[in-house]
matplotlib code that plots the C-alpha trace (Angstrom):
import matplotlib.pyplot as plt

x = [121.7, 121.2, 118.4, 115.5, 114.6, 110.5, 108.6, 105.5, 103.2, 99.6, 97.4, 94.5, 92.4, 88.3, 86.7, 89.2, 92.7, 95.0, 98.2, 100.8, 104.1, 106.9, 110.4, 112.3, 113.1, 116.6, 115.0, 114.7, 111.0, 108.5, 107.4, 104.3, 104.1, 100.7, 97.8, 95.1, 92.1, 89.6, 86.5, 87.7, 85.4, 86.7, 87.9, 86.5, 87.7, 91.5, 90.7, 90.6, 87.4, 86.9, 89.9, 88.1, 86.7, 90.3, 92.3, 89.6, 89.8, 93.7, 94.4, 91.9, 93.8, 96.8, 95.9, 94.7, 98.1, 100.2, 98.0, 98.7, 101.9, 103.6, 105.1, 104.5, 104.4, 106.9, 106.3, 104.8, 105.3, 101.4, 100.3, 99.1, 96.7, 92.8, 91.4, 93.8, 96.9, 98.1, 101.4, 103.4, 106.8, 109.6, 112.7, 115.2, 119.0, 122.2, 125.6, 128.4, 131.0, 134.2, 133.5, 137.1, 135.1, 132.8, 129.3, 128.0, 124.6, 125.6, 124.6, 122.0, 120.7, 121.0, 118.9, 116.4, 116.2, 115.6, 112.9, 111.1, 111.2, 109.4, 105.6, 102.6, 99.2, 97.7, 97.5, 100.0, 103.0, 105.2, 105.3, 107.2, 110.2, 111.0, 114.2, 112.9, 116.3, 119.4, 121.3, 124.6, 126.2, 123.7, 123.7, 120.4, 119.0, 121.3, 119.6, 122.4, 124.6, 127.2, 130.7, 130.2, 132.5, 130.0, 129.1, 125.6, 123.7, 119.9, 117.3, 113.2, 111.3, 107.9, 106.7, 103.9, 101.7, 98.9, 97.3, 99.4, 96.3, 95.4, 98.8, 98.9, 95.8, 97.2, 99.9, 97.9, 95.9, 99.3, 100.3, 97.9, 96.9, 100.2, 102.7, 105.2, 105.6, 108.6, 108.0, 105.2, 104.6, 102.5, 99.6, 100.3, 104.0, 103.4, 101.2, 103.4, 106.1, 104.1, 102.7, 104.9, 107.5, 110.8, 110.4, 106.7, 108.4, 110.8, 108.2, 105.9, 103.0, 99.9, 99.2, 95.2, 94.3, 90.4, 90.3, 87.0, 86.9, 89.6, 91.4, 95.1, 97.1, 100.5, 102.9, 105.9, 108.0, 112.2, 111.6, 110.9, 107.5, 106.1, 102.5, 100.8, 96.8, 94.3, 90.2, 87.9, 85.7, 86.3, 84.0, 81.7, 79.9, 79.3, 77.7, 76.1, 74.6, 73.2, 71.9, 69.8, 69.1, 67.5, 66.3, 68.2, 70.5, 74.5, 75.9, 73.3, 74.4, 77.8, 77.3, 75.2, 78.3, 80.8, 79.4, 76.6, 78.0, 79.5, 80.8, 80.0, 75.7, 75.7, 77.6, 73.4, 70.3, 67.6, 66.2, 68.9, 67.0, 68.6, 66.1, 66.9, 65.4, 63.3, 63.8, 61.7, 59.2, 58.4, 58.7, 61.9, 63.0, 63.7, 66.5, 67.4, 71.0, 71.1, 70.1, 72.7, 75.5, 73.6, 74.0, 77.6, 78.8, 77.6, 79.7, 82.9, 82.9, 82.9, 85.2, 88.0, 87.0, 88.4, 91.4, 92.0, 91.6, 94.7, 96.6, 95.9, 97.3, 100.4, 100.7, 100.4, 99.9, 103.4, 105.3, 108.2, 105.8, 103.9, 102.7, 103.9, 102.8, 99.6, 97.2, 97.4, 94.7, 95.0, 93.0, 89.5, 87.6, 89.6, 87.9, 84.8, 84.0, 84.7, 86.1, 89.3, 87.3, 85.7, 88.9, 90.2, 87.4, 87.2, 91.2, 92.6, 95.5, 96.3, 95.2, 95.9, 94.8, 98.0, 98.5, 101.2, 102.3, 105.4, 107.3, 105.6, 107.0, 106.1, 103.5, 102.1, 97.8, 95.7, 93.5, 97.2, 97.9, 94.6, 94.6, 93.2, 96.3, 98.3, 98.9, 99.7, 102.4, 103.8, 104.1, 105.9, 108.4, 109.1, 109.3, 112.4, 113.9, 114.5, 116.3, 114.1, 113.1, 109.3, 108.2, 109.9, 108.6, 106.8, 107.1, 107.6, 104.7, 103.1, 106.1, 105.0, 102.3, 104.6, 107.5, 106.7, 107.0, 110.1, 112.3, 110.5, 111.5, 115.0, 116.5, 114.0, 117.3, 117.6, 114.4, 112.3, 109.6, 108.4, 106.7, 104.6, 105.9, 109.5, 109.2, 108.2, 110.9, 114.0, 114.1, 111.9, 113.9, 116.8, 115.3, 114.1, 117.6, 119.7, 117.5, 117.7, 121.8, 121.7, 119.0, 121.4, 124.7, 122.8, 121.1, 122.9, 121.0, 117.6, 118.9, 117.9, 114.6, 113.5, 115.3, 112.4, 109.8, 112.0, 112.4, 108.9, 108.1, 110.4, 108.6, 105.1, 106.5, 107.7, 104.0, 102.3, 104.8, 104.6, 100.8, 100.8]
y = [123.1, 119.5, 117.9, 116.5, 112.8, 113.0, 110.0, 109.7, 106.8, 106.2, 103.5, 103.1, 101.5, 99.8, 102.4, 105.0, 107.0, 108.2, 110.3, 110.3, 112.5, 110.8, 111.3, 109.6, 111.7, 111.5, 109.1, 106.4, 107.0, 107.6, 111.5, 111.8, 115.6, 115.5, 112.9, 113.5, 111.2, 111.1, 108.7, 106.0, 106.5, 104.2, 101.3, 98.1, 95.3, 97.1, 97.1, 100.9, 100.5, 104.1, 106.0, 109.6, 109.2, 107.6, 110.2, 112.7, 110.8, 110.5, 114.4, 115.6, 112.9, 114.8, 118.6, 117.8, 116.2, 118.8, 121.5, 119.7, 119.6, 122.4, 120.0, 119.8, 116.1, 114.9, 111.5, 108.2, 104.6, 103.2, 99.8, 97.3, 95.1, 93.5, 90.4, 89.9, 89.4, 85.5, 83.9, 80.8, 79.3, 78.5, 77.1, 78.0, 77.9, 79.0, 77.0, 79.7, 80.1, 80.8, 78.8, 80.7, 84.0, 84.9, 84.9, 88.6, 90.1, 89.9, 85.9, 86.7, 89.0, 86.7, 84.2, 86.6, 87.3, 83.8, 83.9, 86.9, 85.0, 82.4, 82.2, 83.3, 83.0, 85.8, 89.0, 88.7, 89.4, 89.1, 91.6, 90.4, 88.0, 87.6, 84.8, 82.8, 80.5, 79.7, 76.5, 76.4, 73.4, 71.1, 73.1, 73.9, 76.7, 79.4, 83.1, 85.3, 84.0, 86.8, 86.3, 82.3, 80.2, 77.4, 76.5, 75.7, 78.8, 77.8, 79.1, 79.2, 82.4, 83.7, 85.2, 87.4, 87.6, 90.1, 91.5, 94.0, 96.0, 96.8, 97.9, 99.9, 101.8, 102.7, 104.0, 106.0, 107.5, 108.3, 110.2, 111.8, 113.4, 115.1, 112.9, 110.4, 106.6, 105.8, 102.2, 99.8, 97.6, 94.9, 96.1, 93.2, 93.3, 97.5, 96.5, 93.8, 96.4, 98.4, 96.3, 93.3, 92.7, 91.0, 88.6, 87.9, 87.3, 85.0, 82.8, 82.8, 84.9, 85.2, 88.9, 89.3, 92.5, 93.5, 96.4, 97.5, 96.0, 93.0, 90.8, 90.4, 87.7, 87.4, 84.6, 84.7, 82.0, 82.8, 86.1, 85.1, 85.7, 82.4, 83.2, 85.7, 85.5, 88.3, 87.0, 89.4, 90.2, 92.6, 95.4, 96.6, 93.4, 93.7, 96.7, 95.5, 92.6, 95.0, 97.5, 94.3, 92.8, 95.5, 97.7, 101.0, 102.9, 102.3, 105.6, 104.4, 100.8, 102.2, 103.9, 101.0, 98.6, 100.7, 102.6, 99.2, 96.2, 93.6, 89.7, 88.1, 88.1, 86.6, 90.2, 92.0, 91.0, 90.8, 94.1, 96.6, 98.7, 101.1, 103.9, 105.0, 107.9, 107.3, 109.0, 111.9, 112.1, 108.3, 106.6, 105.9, 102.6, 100.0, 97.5, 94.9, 95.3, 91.3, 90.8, 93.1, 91.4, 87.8, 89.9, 90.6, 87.6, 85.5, 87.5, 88.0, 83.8, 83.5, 85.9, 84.4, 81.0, 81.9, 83.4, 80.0, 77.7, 79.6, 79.5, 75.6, 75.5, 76.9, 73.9, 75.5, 72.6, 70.6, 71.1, 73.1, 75.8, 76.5, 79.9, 80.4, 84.1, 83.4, 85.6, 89.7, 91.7, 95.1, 97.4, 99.0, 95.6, 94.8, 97.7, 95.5, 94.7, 91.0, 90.6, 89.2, 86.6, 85.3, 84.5, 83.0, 80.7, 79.6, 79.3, 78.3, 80.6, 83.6, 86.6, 90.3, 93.5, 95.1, 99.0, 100.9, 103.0, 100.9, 102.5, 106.4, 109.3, 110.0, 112.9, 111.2, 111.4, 108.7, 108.4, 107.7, 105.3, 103.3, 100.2, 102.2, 103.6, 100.5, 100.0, 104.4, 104.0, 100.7, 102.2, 105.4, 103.5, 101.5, 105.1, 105.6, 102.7, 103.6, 107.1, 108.5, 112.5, 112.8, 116.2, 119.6, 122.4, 125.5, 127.6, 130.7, 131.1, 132.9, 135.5, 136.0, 138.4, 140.8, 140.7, 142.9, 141.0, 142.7, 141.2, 137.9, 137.6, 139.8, 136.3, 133.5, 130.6, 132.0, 131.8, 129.0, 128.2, 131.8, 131.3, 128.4, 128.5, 128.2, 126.6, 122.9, 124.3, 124.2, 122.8, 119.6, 118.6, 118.7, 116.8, 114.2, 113.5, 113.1, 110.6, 107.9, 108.4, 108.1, 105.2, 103.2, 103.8, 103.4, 101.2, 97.7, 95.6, 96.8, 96.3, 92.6, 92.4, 95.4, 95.8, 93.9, 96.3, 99.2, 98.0, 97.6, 101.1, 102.4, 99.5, 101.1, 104.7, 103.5, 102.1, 105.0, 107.5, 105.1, 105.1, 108.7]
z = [87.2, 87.5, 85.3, 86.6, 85.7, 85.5, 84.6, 82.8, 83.2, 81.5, 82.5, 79.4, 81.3, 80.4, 83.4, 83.5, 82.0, 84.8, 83.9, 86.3, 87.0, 89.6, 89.8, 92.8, 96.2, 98.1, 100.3, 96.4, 97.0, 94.5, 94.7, 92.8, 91.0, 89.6, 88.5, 85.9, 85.8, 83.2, 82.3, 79.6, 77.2, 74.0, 75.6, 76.0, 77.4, 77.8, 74.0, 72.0, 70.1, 69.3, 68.0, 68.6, 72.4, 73.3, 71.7, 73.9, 77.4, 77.2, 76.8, 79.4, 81.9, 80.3, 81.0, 84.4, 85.4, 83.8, 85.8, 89.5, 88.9, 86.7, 84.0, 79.7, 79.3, 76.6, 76.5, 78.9, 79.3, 78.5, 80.0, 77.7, 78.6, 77.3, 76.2, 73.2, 75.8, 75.8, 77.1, 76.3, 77.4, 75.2, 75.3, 72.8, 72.8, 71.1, 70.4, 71.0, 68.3, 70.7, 73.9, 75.4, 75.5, 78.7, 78.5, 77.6, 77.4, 73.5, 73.4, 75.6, 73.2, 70.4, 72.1, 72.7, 69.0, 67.7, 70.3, 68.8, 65.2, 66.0, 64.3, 65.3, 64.8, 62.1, 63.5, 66.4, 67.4, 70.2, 72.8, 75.3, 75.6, 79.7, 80.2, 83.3, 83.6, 81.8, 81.6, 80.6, 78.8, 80.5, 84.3, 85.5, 87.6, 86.5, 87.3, 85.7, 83.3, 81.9, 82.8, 82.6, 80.7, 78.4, 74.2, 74.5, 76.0, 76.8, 78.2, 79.2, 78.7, 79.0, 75.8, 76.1, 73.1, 71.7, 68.7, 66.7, 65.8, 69.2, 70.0, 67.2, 67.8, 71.1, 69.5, 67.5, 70.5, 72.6, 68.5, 68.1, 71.8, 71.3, 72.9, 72.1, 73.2, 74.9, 76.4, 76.4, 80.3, 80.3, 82.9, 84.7, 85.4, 86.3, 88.8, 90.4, 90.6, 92.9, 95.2, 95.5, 97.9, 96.7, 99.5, 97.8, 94.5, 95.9, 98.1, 95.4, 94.7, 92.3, 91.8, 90.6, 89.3, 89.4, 87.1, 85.2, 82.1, 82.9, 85.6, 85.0, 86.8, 87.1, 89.0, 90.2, 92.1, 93.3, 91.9, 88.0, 86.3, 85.7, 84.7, 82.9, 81.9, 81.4, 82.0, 80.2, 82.9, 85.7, 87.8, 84.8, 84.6, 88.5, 87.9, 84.5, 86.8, 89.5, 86.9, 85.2, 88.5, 90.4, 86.7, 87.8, 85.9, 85.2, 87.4, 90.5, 90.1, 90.2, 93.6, 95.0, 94.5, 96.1, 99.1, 100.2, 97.9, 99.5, 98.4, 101.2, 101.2, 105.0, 106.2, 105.4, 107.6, 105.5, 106.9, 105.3, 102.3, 100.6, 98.8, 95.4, 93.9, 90.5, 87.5, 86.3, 89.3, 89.8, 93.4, 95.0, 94.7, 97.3, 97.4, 100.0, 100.7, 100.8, 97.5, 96.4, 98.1, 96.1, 93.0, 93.4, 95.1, 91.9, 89.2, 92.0, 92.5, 88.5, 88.2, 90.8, 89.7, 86.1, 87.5, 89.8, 87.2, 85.4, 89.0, 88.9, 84.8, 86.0, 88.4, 92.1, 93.7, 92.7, 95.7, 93.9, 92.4, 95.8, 96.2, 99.6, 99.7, 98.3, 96.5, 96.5, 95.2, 93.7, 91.2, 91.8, 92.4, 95.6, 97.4, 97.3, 100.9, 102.2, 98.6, 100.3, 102.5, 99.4, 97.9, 100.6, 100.8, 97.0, 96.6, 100.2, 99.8, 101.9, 100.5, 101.1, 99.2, 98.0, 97.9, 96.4, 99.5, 100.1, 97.2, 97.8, 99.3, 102.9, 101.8, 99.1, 98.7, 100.0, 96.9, 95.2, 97.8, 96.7, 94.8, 91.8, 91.0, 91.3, 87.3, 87.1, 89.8, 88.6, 85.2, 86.1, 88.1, 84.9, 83.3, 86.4, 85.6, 81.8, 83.5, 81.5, 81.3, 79.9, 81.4, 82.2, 84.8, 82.7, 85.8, 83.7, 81.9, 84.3, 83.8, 79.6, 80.4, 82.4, 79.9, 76.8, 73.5, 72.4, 75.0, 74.0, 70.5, 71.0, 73.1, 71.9, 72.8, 76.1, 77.2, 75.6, 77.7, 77.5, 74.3, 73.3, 70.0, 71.3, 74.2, 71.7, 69.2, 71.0, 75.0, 74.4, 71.4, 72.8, 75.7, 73.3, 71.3, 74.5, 76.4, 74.0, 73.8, 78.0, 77.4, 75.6, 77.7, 81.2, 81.2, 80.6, 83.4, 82.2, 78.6, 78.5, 80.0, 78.2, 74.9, 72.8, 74.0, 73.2, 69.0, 69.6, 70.6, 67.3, 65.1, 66.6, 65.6, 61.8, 61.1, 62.6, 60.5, 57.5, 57.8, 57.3]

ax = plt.figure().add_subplot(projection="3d")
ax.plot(x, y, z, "-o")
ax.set_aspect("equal")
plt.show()
């Protein structure tokens, strides 16, 4: 029987964990198997700051996927993300020592490597090394440049920076919840994956993404990331705001900003009150919807304001790095009503809220189809990409308590999934040593763009081994 590729993505995210199972249909759509959502409960910021409540949040977003869906997770692809994320550009380039020979991913390679040693400030290391363009013994505006003939190989990349101590606690969490690491994505880049358009990429488009603790941007212009910035502020401090403002408590503030908030304080006449019931027998409490909307329109214009002044520091307005598509808005915040008027009117650019139905399966859920899962669906067709297989089906466990323990333990090989003991013994194992083998042979295109993230993942592993 033919194996099934099953991918595995886990967005760690400020308000909320989601675990999500995919594999691709025959259609090339995404088919999602099963999502577990829990409350993030040690994250600040898209920072871990306690180890414990992480660890906690992750394997009940874990157990609730694996229940919808009939799969043992193996291993995901996490999103990485938080304040500690910073980009530069670089330009480095190699001479090549037989100018005869074809250009071949192996220079490329090189080049990235001399990119990854260049210094950092203390406490960080590279993450990311994306090549933007190549130029080849002085020619410009080369996009792909194995099988050219050329000595001096440059090139202009996008290194994406962050703390190694953050990355490693993640690490840590993903350990010791039971399951392995098998690629890191920055949260960014996932999310462009899912609700971008090729035809976007190539106009030029500035993807803002409104999560709860954070607001990740990323740029692209003829289908290259240009830009990458994350602002530390996102929908918590909306809700922060309206819980200080109006002196109710976080989970009603929570509700008021979803089901009655709005960005736009003109939408609410000045007669709309919402009631809210008071604590412990006191009176209800009255709140002007218009007031609200004041509340949350302050916070939402400081919020894109930030994000526009790093549009305008990649240099949107030269003529050659126009955003032609404009903005597109994704993660929980863009549910906020008029949200997308607002930005319109602060930035001028066309705006649209982007959800990640385009790359879904027919069938698939609304609530996946929401902007909330933009990051979870990005990341598990990242998790495709690598061909990689993080979950198998545990169909027969249902099948242990009718089969008496003899027969069990007479044929453990033949049937491992009967027994838990066997089932993590003998079929995930083998699972785990073939994928890297296929990982390596397979996957020569993605080999480039990925391979730094991959020695990162086995450099995460090492520290996390050696630490123990």
């Amino acid at each position: 029987m033919e194996k099934e590729n099953i991918a595995v993505g886990l967005d760690i995210g400020t308000t909320k964990i989601v675990a999500m199972i995919g594999k691709k249909n025959e259609y090339g759509k995404l088919e999602i198997l099963g999502v577990g959502k829990s409350k993030s409960l040690g994250v600040a910021r898209g920072v871990v700051n306690n180890i414990t409540q992480t660890i906690q949040s992750i394997q009940q977003a874990v157990i609730e996927a694996e229940a919808n869906s009939g799969y043992k997770i193996n291993d995901v692809v996490v999103g990485i993300a938080g304040q500690h994320i910073r980009s530069i550009q670089h330009t480095d380039y190699v001479i090549r020592t037989n100018p005869e020979e074809v250009i071949s991913g192996k220079d490329i390679q090189l080049l990235i490597d001399q990119v990854n040693k260049l210094a950092m400030l203390p406490g960080e290391e590279i993450i990311h090394v994306l090549p933007q363009e190549f130029k080849i013994d002085g020619q410009t505006e080369i996009k792909e440049p194995i099988g050219m003939y050329g000595a001096r190989l440059e090139a202009s990349f996008h290194v994406v920076v962050g703390q190694a101590s953050s990355i490693r606690n993640v690490g840590r969490c993903i350990q010791s919840s039971g399951i392995e690491l098998s690629g890191l994505t920055l949260e960014p880049l996932a999310s462009a994956d899912a609700v971008l358009s090729q035809e976007e990429k190539e106009a030029g488009v500035a993807l803002i993404d409104i999560g709860g603790g954070t607001t990740d941007l990323a740029i692209f212009k003829d289908g290259i990331i240009r830009h990458t910035a994350v602002v530390p502020f996102g929908g918590n401090v909306i809700t922060d705001d309206i819980k200080e403002g109006c002196s109710i408590i976080e989970k009603q503030a929570e509700l008021l900003k979803t089901k009655f908030g709005s960005a736009w304080p003109g939408e609410n006449k000045d007669n709309e009150i919402v009631s809210i019931p008071g604590l412990r027998g006191r009176d209800p409490k009255e709140i002007s919807l218009k007031n609200l909307s004041k509340i949350i329109h302050a916070r939402v214009v400081e919020i894109i304001e930030q994000v526009f002044t790093e549009i305008k520091a990649y240099g949107h307005e030269d003529p050659r790095k126009k955003l032609i598509a404009g903005i597109v808005l994704t993660g929980g915040g863009s549910n906020l009503k008029h949200i997308k008027q607002l930005v319109e009117y602060i930035t001028g650019m066309d705006t649209r809220i982007g959800y990640p139905n385009e790359h879904l399966a027919g069938n698939s859920s609304e609530e996946i189809s929401s902007p909330l899962f933009a990051t979870a669906v990005g990341l598990v067709m990242n998790s495709i990409q690598n061909n990689s297989n993080s979950a198998y089906k545990i169909e027969l466990k249902e099948v242990v308590q009718e089969i008496p323990k003899q027969v069990v333990y007479q044929q453990p090989v033949a049937t491992p999934v009967q027994t838990p003991v066997v089932e993590e013994k003998i079929e995930p194992v083998s699972d785990v040593i073939e994928e890297p083998i296929n990982l390596e042979t397979e996957t020569t295109e993605h080999k480039i763009k990925r391979s730094f993230f991959d020695r990162y993942v086995e450099k995460i592993k090492d520290f996390l081994d050696n630490a123990e």
